[in-house]
Each structure stands twice: as C-alpha cells, then as structure tokens.
N, C-alpha and C positions, 0 to 999 in steps of 0.2 A: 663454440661455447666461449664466451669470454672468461677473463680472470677470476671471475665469483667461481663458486663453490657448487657441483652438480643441485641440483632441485631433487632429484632421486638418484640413486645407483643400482644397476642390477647384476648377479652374479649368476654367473651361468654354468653351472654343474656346481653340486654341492655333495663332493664327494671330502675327506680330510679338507683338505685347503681351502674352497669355497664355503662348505659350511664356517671355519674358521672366519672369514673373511666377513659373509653373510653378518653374521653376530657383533663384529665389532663396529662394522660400520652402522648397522641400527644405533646403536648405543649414540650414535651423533647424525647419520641421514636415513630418510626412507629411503628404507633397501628392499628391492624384491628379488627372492631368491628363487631362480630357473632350474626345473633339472625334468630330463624327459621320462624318469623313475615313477610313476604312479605311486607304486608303497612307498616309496623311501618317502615323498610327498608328501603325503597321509599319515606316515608317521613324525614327520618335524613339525605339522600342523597340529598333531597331537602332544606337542614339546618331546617328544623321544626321540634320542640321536642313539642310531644301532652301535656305534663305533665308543658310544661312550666318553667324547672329546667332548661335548658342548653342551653344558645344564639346561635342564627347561625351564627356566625361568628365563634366560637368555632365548632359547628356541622363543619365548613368547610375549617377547617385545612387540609393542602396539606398533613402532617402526619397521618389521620386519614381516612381511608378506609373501608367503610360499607359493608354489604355482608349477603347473605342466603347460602354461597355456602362454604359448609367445607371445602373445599380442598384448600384454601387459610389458613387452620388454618398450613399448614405446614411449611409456609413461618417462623413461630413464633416459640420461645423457651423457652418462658414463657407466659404458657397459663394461665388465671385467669377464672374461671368458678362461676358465679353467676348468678343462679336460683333459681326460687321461691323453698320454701320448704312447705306446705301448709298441712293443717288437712283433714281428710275425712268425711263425717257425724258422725260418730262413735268417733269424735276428734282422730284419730289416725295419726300418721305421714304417709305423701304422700310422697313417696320417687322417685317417676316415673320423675318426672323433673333431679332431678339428676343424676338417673338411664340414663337416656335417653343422658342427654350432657355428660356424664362418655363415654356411651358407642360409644357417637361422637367421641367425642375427643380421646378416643384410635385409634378407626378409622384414624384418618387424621394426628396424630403429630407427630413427629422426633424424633429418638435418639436424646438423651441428655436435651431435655425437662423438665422443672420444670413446676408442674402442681398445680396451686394454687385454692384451695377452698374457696369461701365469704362467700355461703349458711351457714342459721343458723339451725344448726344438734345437734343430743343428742353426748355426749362422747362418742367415740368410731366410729362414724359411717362411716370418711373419710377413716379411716384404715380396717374396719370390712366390708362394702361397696362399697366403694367408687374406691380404690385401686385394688382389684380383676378385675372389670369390666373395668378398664384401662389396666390390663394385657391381659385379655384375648383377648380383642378386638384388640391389638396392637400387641400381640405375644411379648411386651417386659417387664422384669423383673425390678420392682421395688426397687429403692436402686442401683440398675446398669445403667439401660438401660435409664431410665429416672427418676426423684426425684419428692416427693408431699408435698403440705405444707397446711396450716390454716392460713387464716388471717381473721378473720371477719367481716362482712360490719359494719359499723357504719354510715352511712349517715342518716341524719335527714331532711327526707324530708318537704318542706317550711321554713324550718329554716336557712334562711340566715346567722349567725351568726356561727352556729358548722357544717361547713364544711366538706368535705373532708382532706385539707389543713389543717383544723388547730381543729383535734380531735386525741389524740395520736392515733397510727396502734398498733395492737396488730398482732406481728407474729409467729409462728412458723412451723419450716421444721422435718421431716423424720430423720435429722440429722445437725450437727453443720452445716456442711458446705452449705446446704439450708437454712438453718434458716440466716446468715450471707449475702447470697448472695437477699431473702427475702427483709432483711432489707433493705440493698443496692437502690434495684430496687423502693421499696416502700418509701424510702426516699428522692424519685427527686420531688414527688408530696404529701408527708405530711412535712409537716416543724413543727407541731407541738412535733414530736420526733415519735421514736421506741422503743417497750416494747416486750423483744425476751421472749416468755412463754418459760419455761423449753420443753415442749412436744405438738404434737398435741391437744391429748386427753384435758390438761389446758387451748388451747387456745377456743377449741370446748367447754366447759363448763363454760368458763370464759364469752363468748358471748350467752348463753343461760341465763345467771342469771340477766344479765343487766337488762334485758327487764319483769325477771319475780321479779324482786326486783320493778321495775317501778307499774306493777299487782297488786300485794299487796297493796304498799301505798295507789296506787287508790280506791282499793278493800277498806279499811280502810276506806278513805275520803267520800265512798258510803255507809258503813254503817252508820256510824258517821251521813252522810246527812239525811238518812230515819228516826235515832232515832233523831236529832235535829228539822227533822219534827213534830213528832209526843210527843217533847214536846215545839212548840210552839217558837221553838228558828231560830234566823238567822244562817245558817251555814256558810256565810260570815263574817256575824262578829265575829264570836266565833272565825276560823281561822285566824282573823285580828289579836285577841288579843292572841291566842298562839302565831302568828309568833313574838311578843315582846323580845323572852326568843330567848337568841345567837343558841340554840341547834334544834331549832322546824325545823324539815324538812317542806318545804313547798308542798303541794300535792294539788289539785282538786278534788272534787268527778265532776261526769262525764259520757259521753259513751265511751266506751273502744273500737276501732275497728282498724280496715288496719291489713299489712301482716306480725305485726310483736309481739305487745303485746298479743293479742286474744288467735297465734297460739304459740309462740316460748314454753309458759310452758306447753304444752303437748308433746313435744318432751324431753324434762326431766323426766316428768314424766313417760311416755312410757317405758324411760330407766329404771326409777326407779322403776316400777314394776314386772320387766325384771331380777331382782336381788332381789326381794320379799321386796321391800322398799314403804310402801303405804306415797309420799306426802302431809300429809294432811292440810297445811298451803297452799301453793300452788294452791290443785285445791279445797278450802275454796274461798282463793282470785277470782279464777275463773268463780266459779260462783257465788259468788256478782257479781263482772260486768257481766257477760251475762246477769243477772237478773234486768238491769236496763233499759233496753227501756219496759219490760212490767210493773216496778216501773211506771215510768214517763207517762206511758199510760193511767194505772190507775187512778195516781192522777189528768191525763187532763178529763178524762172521770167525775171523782167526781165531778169536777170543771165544765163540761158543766150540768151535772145534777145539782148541786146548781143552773146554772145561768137558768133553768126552760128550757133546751135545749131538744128536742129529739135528745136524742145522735144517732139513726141510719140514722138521716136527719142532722146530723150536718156537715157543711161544715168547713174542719180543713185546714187551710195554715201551710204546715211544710218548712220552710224554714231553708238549709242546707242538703247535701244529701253526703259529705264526709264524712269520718274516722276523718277527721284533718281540723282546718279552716285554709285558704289559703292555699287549697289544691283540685287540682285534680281528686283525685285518691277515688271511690267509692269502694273498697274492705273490704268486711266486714263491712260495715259500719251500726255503733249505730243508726244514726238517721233515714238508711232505715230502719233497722228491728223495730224501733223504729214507724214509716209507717204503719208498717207491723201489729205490733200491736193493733194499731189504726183502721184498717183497717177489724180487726177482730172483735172487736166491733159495727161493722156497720157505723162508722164516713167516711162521703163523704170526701178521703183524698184526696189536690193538693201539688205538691211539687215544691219549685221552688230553683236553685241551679244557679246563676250568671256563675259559676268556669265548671260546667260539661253540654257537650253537650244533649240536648233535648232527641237526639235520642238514648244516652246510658240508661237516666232512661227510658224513654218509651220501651225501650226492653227488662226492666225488670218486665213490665206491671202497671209501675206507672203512674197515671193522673199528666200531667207535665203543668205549666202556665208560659212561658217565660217570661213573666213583669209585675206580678199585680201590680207591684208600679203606672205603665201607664196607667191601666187597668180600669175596672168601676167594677171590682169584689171586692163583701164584703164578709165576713168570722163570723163564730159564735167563732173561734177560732185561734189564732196565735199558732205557737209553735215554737222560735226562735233555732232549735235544732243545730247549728253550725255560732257560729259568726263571719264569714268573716272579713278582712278589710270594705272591700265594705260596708256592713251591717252595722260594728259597725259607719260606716260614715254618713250613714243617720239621717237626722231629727228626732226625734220622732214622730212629726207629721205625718212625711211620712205611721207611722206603724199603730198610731190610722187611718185616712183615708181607711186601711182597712179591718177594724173591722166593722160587723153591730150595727149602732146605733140607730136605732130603732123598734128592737124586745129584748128591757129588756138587759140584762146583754150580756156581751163580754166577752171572756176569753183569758190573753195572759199567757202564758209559758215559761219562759226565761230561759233556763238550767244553763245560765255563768254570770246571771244577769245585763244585759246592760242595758236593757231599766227600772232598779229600779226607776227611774224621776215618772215612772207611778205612782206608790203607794202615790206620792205628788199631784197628782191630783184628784179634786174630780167628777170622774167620775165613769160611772157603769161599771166598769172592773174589772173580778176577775184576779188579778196576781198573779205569782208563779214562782218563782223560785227553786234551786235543793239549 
C-alpha cells in the first residue's frame, strides 16, 4: 500500500477495544467490523452495544458495516486484529484466538495489505507467530506481498476521561515505511499524538509492562493493607497522609481482575522463562493479588464468627460481580471468586450486580437477587465488593435496612470504604474495611 491513506479498514473482533476502534475510524473511513459472534453481530446491527461503551448513533454510521462473514475482510487494506489473548489454567498464554484470526485473515485479505496487531502478547510473538500463519494461509510473503505492524490497545474501559482519542498510540511497523503509514492511519482518530517504537518487538513489551507496572503497585497496596490490618491501623488514612509528599505514587490495595492486569504478566513471564530468566518481582506481585478474595473472605468469615453467626447458615449479600465499578464486564472477576470463596466456607451466598444481566451470573451457578434494596430480604452479612456509581448513590439507610437486626450483631464489609458513616453510629455492626 502506498503512502495514501487505506480505501477501507477492517477490525477484527469487536470485543471493548475493537468495537472502540470500529466507531472511530467510521467517523473518517469505511470500516467493516469482523467478529465470529453471531449475536453480538445482530445486536451492533441493531445499534446496541451489550457493554454499554458505544451509542447507537455511532453503532450506525453509514461508514461502518458489521459482519460474520470473512470474505468481506477483502474489500480492506488495512486490517487491525484485536483478540483476546487469555491464560490457561496452568497461567500459561492462550494463543488459539490469535492463532485462529491470523489464520482468517491470511485467508480472505489482498495483496498489499497491512496487517495490524492490538492483542497484548510477550516480545516476539507478532513476528515468531503471528506472521508465519499469515503467510501460509495466504500464500503471500511478508515484507512484499503484504506488511505487519504493533499497535497496542490502550482503551480503559468505563473510563470516560482516557479515551481512545486522547491516550497517545503507540506504533510500530515491519519497517519504516509501515510504521509512517501506521502513524498516518492511526492519527485521523487519536489526537492525543503518535509514539513510533523503534521496532515491533519494543512496541510488544512496551504494552506488556503497563499493565504489569499497574500489578505490582496494587500488589504492594495489598500487602501494605493486610500488614496495616494486623497492626490495627487505617490503610486509608495512612495512604492519605503519604499522598502529602509531591513524589507518593498513589495506588489502592484492592481485587485485581478483567482481561488485562491478572493475565498480561504471565505472558512476560512465559517469555522470560523461555530464556532461563525467573521474574521474581513480577509473579511476587501476582500472587498477592490472586490471594486477595480468599484474604477478604476470611477476615468476613472472622467477622461473622465474632458477631456469634453460624457461618454455614449465614446468609452473605455480595454486592458487585465485575472486575471494575461502572462496568459490565465479569471476566476474571475478584469479587466472583471472591463468592466463590465464601461459598466454600459454607456461607448462604446472594449476589446482586445493577450493571450485569441475571442470567449471565446464574449461568455461572450463582444465587442472584435482582433488588434487595425492594425486597423484604435481610442478611447476616453485607459485602460491598465493587462500588458502582449507583451504589455509591444510595442512602446509608438504604444498606442498614438490609442487614438483620434482630439476631445480635451484623456484619458489613466495605472493600473501597464508602459506607465508613457506619463506624459513627452506635449500632451493632461489625465493619471492615480493606
């Protein structure tokens, strides 16, 4: 493709980041949006995005054309491919999604073709990977026949504020004149600038590190929380008063979950072992946070044994069932396993989630209760495990209401600390926060 500007673009999985992507680039080229989703398909066709990221007026741009059907990825010359990259039980990288739209997209695209990569992968894997299975599927040679590049996703999902639009792109191509053309293309819909990496391989490791730089701190914040437990200290305020000094990175401790902090430093690490490199910061940081919904489980369990509970007849309200508040999306998520935990103990667990449909956590075999706020249902236990807007907008009242108050002590849980008002009241409520 020369220096002009693609004729079309197609995005391939339109899952957060692709639908994202999808939408802006309409706004300035015909764009056809791939995914092998039949419903999800059907419903962007119909302007509804399940995730709630993208308006239908945007879904139903005269530039933007939906599809299950490859053979429309031909019409394009600059394909971007973003699919999940996901761990295996053994945490090990799942490469079968990429493997799979690699081996599409060979299939169905053109000479002259530049084939962009989002997915977040270890160094090396676009070119050692990725690359291969676009040749062979297509019969055409790489660097000739058709060009490949790195850009990595960056979309923050629920966070209205750091865009697409306005989070620098980081890109880089196969060679200058990808990388330039890249820029180009990826410049009609970031205005916040372009950052050309010198090479694939930098731009591939430069977006692995984000997320596992992000790990760590948290990881920190969650040790930090268990030892400020256990000597009797607030970890909010302690935090309060570091944050005074101009230099104090500000962090959470927390649950750590969705498709992108949990898994992306195991795909470094993988690498790193791969080269007899043991990261031992890294998967440190790791599992502190995996180890924190059965932390948090425990101390609610201590806490229904103080308040003189049978903990295997105790009825627990978790409320919160994403990864992230004002958000969606249940992948990986802290506060289920967090559930789950609970649940191992013998505690009667409901969960109730404003943001995700009934029938997704009931088909994960969770006890779901659509509205105890309406309800006439009491609890021996709260566990505020993801603070919503919604949530944080309620009464207090609304939360005592349903707690039982007349079998001894109640126990509320507040991981992010919102409902601290409690501790000002002189009621029989054990509270706790992270």
């Amino acid at each position: 493709m020369s220096q002009n500007l693609p004729k079309k673009v197609a995005v391939v999985g339109l899952g957060y980041v692709g639908l994202h992507l999808a939408s802006a680039f309409a706004k300035h080229l015909s764009t056809i949006g791939f995914d092998i989703n039949e419903e999800r398909i059907h419903e962007l066709q119909r302007g509804f995005d399940r995730n709630g990221e993208v308006l239908p007026e945007a879904l139903q741009s005269k530039r933007l054309f939906f599809t299950t059907d490859p053979t429309y990825l031909k019409e394009a010359n600059f394909i971007i491919i973003v699919v999940p990259t996901p761990v295996d039980r053994a945490k090990r990288p799942d490469l079968l999604p990429l493997i799979e739209a690699s081996n599409l997209v060979g299939r169905h695209m053109q000479r002259g073709t530049i084939v962009v990569y989002e997915s977040t992968v270890y160094p090396g894997c676009t070119e050692e990977v990725c690359i291969p299975i676009l040749e062979k599927a297509s019969g055409f040679k790489a660097g000739i026949d058709f060009k490949v590049g790195y850009s990595p996703e960056r979309v923050n999902p629920g966070d209205p504020e750091h865009t697409l639009e306005n989070i620098v792109k980081v890109v880089a191509g196969q060679d200058p004149e990808t990388t330039e053309i890249m820029a180009k293309v990826y410049g009609l819909v970031v205005k916040a600038g372009i950052y050309k990496a010198p090479n694939i391989r930098t731009a591939e490791a430069a977006k692995v590190i984000e997320n596992i730089q992000r790990d760590i701190n948290i990881a920190l914040m969650n040790e930090l929380a268990i030892l400020f437990h256990s000597l009797g200290l607030d970890t909010k305020e302690v935090l309060n008063a570091a944050r005074t000094k101009w230099n104090f990175l500000f962090f959470e401790p927390g649950l750590v979950g969705g498709h992108c902090i949990p898994v992306d430093p195991y795909y470094l690490t993988h690498k790193a072992l791969e080269v007899g490199f043991h990261p031992e910061v890294i998967l440190t940081g790791r599992k502190i946070n995996d180890s924190m919904p059965s932390f948090i489980a425990n101390e609610t369990v201590k806490l229904l044994i103080k308040a003189d509970k049978i903990v295997q007849k105790a009825e627990v309200l978790v409320l919160g069932a994403t990864f992230k508040e004002n958000l969606r999306d249940i992948r990986n998520s802290g506060a289920l396993e967090l559930v789950r935990k609970l649940q191992e103990f013998g505690c009667q667990v409901f969960v109730h989630d404003p943001l995700v449909e009934t029938k997704h956590l009931k088909a994960l075999g969770f006890k779901v209760i659509e509205d105890p706020f309406s309800s006439n249902y009491k609890f021996d236990a709260l566990v505020l495990a993801v603070p919503h807007r919604v949530f944080r907008e309620l009464p207090l009242n609304d939360y005592l209401k349903l707690l039982k108050d007349k079998e001894g002590q109640a126990v509320v849980v507040d991981l992010k600390g919102i409902l601290s008002e409690i501790k000002k009241l002189n009621l029989p409520i054990l509270y706790w926060k992270l």
